[in-house]
PyMOL commands that place a pseudoatom at each C-alpha (Angstrom):
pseudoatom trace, name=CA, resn=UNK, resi=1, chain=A, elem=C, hetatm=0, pos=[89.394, -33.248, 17.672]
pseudoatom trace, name=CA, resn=UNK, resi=2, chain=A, elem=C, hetatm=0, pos=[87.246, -30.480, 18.994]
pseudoatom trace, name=CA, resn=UNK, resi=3, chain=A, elem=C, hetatm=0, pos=[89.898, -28.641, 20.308]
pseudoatom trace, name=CA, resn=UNK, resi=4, chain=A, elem=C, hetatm=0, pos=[92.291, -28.987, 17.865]
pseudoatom trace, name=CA, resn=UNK, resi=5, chain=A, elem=C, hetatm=0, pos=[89.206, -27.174, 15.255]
pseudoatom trace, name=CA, resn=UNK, resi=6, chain=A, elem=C, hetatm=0, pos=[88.691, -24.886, 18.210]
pseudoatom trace, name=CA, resn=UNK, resi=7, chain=A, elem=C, hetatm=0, pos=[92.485, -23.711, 17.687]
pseudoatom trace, name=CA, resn=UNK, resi=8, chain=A, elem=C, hetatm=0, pos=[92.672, -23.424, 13.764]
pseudoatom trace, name=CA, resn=UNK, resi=9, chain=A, elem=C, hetatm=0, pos=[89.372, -21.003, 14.461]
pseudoatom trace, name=CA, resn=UNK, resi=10, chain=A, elem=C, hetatm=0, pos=[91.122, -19.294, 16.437]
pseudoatom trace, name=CA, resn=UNK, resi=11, chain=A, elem=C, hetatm=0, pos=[94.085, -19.229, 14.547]
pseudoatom trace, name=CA, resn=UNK, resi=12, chain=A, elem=C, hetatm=0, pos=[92.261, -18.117, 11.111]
pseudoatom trace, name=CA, resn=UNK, resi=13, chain=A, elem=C, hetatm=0, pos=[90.296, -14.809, 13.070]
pseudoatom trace, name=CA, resn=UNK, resi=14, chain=A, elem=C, hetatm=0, pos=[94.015, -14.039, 14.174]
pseudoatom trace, name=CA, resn=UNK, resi=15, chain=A, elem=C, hetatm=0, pos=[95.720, -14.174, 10.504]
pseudoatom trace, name=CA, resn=UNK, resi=16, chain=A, elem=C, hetatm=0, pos=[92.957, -12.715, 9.435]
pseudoatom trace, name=CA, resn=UNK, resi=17, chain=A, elem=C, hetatm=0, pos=[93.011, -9.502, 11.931]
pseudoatom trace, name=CA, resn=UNK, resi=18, chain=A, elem=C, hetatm=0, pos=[96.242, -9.278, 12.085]
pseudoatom trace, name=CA, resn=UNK, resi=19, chain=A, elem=C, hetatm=0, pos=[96.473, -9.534, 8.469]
pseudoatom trace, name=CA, resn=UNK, resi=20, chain=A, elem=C, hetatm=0, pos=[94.062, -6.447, 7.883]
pseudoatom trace, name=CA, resn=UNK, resi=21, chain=A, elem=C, hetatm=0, pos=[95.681, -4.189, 10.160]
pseudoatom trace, name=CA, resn=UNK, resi=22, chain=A, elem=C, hetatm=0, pos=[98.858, -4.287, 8.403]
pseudoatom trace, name=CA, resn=UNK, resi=23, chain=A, elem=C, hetatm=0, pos=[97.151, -4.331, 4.634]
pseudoatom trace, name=CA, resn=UNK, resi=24, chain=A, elem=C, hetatm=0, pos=[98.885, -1.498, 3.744]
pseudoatom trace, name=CA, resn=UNK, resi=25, chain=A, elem=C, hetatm=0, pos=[102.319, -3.643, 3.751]
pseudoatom trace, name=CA, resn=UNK, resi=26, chain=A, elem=C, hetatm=0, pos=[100.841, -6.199, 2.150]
pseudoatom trace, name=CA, resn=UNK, resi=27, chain=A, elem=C, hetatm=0, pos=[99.479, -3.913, -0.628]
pseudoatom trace, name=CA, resn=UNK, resi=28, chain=A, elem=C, hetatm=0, pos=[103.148, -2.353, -1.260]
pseudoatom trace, name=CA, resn=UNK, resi=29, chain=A, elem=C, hetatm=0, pos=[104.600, -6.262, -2.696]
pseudoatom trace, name=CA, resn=UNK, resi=30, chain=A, elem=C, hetatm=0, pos=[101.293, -7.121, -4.069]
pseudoatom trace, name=CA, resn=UNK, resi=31, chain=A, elem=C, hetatm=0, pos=[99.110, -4.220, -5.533]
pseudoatom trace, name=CA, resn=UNK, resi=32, chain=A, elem=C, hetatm=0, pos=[102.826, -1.749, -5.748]
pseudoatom trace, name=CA, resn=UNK, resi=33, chain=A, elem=C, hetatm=0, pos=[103.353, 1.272, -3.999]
pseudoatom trace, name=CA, resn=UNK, resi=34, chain=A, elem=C, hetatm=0, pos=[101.159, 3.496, -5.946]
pseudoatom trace, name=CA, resn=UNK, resi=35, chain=A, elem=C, hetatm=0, pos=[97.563, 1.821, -6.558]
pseudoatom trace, name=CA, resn=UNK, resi=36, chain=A, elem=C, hetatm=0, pos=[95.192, 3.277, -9.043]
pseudoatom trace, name=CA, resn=UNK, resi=37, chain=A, elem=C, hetatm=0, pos=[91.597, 3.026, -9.099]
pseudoatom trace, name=CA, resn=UNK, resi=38, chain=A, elem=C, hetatm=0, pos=[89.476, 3.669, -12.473]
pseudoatom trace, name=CA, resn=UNK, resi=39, chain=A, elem=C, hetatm=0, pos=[85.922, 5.057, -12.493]
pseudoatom trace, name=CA, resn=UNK, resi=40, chain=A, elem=C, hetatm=0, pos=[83.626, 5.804, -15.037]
pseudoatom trace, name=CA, resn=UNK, resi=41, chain=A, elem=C, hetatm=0, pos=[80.060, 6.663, -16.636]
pseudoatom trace, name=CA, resn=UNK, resi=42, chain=A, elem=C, hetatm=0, pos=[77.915, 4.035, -18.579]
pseudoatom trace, name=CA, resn=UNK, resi=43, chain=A, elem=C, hetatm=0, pos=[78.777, 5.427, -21.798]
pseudoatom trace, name=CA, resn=UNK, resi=44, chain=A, elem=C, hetatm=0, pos=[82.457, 6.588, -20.851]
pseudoatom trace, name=CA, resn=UNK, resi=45, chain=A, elem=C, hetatm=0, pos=[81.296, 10.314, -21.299]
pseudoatom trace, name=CA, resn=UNK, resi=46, chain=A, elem=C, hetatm=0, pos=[83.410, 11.096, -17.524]
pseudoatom trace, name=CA, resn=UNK, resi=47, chain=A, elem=C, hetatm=0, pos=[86.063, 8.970, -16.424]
pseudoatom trace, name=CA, resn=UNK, resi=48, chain=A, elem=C, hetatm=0, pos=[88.370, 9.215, -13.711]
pseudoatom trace, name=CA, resn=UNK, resi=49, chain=A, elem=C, hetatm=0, pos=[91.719, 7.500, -11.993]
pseudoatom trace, name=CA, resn=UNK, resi=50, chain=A, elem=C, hetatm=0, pos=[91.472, 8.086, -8.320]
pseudoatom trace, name=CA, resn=UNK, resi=51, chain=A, elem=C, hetatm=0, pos=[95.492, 7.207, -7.029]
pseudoatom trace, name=CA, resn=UNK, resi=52, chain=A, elem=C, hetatm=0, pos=[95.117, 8.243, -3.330]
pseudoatom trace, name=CA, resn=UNK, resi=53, chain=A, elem=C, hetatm=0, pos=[98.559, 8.475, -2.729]
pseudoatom trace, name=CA, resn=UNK, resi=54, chain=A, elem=C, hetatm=0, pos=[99.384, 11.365, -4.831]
pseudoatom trace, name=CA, resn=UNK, resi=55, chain=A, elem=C, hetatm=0, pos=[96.269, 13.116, -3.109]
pseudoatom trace, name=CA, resn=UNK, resi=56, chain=A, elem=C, hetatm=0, pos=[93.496, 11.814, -6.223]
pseudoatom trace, name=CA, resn=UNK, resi=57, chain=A, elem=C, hetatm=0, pos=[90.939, 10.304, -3.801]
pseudoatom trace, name=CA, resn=UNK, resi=58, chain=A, elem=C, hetatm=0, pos=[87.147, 9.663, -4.279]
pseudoatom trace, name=CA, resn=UNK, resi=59, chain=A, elem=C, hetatm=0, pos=[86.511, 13.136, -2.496]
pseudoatom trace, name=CA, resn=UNK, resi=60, chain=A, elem=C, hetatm=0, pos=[88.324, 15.093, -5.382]
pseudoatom trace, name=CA, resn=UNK, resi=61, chain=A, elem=C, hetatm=0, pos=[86.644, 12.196, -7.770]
pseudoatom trace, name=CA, resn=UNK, resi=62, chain=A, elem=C, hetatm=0, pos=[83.059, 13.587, -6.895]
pseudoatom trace, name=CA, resn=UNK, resi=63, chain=A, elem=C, hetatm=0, pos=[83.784, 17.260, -7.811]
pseudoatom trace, name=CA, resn=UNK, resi=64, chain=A, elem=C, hetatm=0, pos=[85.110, 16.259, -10.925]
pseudoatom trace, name=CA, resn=UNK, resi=65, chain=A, elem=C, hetatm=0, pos=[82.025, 14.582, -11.112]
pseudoatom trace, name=CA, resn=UNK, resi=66, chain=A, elem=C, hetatm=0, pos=[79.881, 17.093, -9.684]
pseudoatom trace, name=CA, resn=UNK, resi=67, chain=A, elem=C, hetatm=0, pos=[81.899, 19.708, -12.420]
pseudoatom trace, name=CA, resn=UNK, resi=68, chain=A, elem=C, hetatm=0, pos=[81.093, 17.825, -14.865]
pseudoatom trace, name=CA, resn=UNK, resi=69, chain=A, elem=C, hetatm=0, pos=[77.486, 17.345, -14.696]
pseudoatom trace, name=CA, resn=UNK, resi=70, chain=A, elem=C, hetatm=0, pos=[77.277, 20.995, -14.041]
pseudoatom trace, name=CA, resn=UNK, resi=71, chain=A, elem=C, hetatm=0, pos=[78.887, 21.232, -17.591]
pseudoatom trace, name=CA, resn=UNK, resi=72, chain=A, elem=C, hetatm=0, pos=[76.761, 18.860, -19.160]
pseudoatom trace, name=CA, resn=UNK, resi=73, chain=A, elem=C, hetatm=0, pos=[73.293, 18.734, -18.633]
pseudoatom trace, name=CA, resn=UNK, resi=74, chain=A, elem=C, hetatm=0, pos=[72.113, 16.332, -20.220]
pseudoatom trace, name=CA, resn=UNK, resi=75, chain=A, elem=C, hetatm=0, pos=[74.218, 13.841, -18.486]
pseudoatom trace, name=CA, resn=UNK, resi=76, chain=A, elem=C, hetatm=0, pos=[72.559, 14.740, -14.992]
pseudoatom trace, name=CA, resn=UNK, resi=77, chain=A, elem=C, hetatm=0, pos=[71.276, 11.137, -14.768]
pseudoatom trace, name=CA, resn=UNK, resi=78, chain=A, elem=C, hetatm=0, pos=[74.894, 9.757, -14.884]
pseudoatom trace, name=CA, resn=UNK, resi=79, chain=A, elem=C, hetatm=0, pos=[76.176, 7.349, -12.943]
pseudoatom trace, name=CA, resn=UNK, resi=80, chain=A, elem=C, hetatm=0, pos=[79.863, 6.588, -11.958]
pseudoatom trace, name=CA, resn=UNK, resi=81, chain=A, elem=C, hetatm=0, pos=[80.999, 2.914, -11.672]
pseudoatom trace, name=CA, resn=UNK, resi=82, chain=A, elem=C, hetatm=0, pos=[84.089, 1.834, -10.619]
pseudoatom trace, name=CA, resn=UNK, resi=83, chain=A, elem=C, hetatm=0, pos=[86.211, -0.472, -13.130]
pseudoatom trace, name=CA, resn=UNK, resi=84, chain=A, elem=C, hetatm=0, pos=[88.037, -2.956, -10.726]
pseudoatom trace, name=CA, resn=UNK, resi=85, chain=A, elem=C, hetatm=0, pos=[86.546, -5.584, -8.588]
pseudoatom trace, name=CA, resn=UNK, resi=86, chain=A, elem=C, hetatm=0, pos=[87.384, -6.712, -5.364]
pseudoatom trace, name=CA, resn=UNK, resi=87, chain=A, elem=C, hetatm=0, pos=[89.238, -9.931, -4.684]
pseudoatom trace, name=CA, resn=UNK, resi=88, chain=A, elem=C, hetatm=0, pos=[87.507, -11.701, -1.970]
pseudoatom trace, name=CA, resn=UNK, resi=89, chain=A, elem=C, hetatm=0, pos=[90.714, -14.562, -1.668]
pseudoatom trace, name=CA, resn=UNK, resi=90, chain=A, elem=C, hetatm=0, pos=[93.009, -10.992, -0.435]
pseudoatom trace, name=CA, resn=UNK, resi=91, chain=A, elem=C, hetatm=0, pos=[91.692, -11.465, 2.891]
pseudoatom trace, name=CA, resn=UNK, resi=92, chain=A, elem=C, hetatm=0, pos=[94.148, -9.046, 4.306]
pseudoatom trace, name=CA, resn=UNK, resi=93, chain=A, elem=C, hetatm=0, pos=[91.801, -5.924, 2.119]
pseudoatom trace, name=CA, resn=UNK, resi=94, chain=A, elem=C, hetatm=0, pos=[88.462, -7.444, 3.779]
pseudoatom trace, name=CA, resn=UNK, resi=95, chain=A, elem=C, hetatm=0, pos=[88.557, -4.302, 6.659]
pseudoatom trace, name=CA, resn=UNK, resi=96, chain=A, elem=C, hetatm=0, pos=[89.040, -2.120, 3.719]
pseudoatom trace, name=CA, resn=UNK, resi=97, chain=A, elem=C, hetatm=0, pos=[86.564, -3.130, 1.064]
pseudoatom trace, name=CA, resn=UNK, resi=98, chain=A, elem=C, hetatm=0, pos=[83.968, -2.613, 4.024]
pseudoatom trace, name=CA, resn=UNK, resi=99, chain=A, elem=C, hetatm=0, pos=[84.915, 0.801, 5.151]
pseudoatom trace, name=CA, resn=UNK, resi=100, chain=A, elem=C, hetatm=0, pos=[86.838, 2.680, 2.608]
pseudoatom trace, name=CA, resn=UNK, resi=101, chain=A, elem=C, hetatm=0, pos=[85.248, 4.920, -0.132]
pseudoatom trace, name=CA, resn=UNK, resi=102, chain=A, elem=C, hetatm=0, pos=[86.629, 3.565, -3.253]
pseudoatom trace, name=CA, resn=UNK, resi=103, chain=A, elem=C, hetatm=0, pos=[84.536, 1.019, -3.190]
pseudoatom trace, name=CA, resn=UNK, resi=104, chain=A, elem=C, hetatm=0, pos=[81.083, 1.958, -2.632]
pseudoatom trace, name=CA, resn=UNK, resi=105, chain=A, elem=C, hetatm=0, pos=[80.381, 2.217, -6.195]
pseudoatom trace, name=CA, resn=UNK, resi=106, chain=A, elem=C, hetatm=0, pos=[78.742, 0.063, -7.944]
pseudoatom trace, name=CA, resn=UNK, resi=107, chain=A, elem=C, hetatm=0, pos=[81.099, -1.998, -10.320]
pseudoatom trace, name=CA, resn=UNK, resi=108, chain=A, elem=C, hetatm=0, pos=[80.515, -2.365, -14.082]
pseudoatom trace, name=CA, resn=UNK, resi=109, chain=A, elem=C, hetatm=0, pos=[82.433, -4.038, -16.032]
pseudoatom trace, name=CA, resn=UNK, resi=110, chain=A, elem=C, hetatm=0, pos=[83.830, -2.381, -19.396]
pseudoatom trace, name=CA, resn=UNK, resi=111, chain=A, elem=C, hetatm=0, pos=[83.877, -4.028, -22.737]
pseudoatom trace, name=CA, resn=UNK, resi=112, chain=A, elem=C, hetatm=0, pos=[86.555, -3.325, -25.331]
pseudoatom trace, name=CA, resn=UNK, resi=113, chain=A, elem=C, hetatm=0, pos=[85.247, 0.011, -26.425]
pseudoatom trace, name=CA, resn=UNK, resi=114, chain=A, elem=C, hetatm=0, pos=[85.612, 1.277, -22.770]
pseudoatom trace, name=CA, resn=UNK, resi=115, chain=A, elem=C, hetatm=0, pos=[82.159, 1.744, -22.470]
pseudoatom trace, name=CA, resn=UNK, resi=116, chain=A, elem=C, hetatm=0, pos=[80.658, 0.006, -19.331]
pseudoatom trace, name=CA, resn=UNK, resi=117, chain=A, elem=C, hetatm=0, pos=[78.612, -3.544, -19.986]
pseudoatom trace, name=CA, resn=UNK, resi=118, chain=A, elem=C, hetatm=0, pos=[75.237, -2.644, -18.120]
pseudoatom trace, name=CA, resn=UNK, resi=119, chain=A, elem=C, hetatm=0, pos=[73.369, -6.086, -16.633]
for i in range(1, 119): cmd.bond("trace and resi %d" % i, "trace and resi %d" % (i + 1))
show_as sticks, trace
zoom trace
């Protein structure tokens, strides 16, 4: 019994690591070929798609950003959220929602407006 629990372990790490290093397969049937990530201000004053394919990554994101604020000063207190969550059941994007950029922001969640719901 032991060993047979020992084995699925082992098993489950393997999917799982093996899984994550070829995510970006995975992505291509199950996200498409070009993702696109939304972000966004509280009151939807600055909003942005990063697609990092085509070269629109968080990096270019943040001068927008950074642009923007210098246009707008009264918005210097902004925020940017992103709009998608992460999927914890995609096991294969676990390595990625760790390490990559696009998701160290905070996520809010818009309402039907656009603007972001604020807990």
């Amino acid at each position: 019994m032991k060993r047979t629990q020992r084995n699925l372990l082992i098993l489950a790490v393997l999917l799982i690591v093996f899984s994550n290093l070829i995510s970006g397969y995975i992505n291509v049937f199950t996200r498409g070929l070009f993702p696109t990530y939304h972000y966004q201000t509280a009151n939807a004053e600055f909003e942005f798609t990063a697609m990092p394919s085509k070269g629109r990554d968080v990096e270019m994101m943040e001068h927008h950003f950074q642009t923007f604020k210098n246009n707008n000063p009264k918005s210097e207190e902004q925020q940017v959220f992103r709009t998608f969550k992460r999927n914890p059941l995609q096991f294969w994007n676990w390595y990625s929602y760790m390490t990559n950029d696009i998701y160290t922001y905070k996520y809010q969640h818009p309402n039907s407006k656009g603007k972001l719901v604020i807990n």
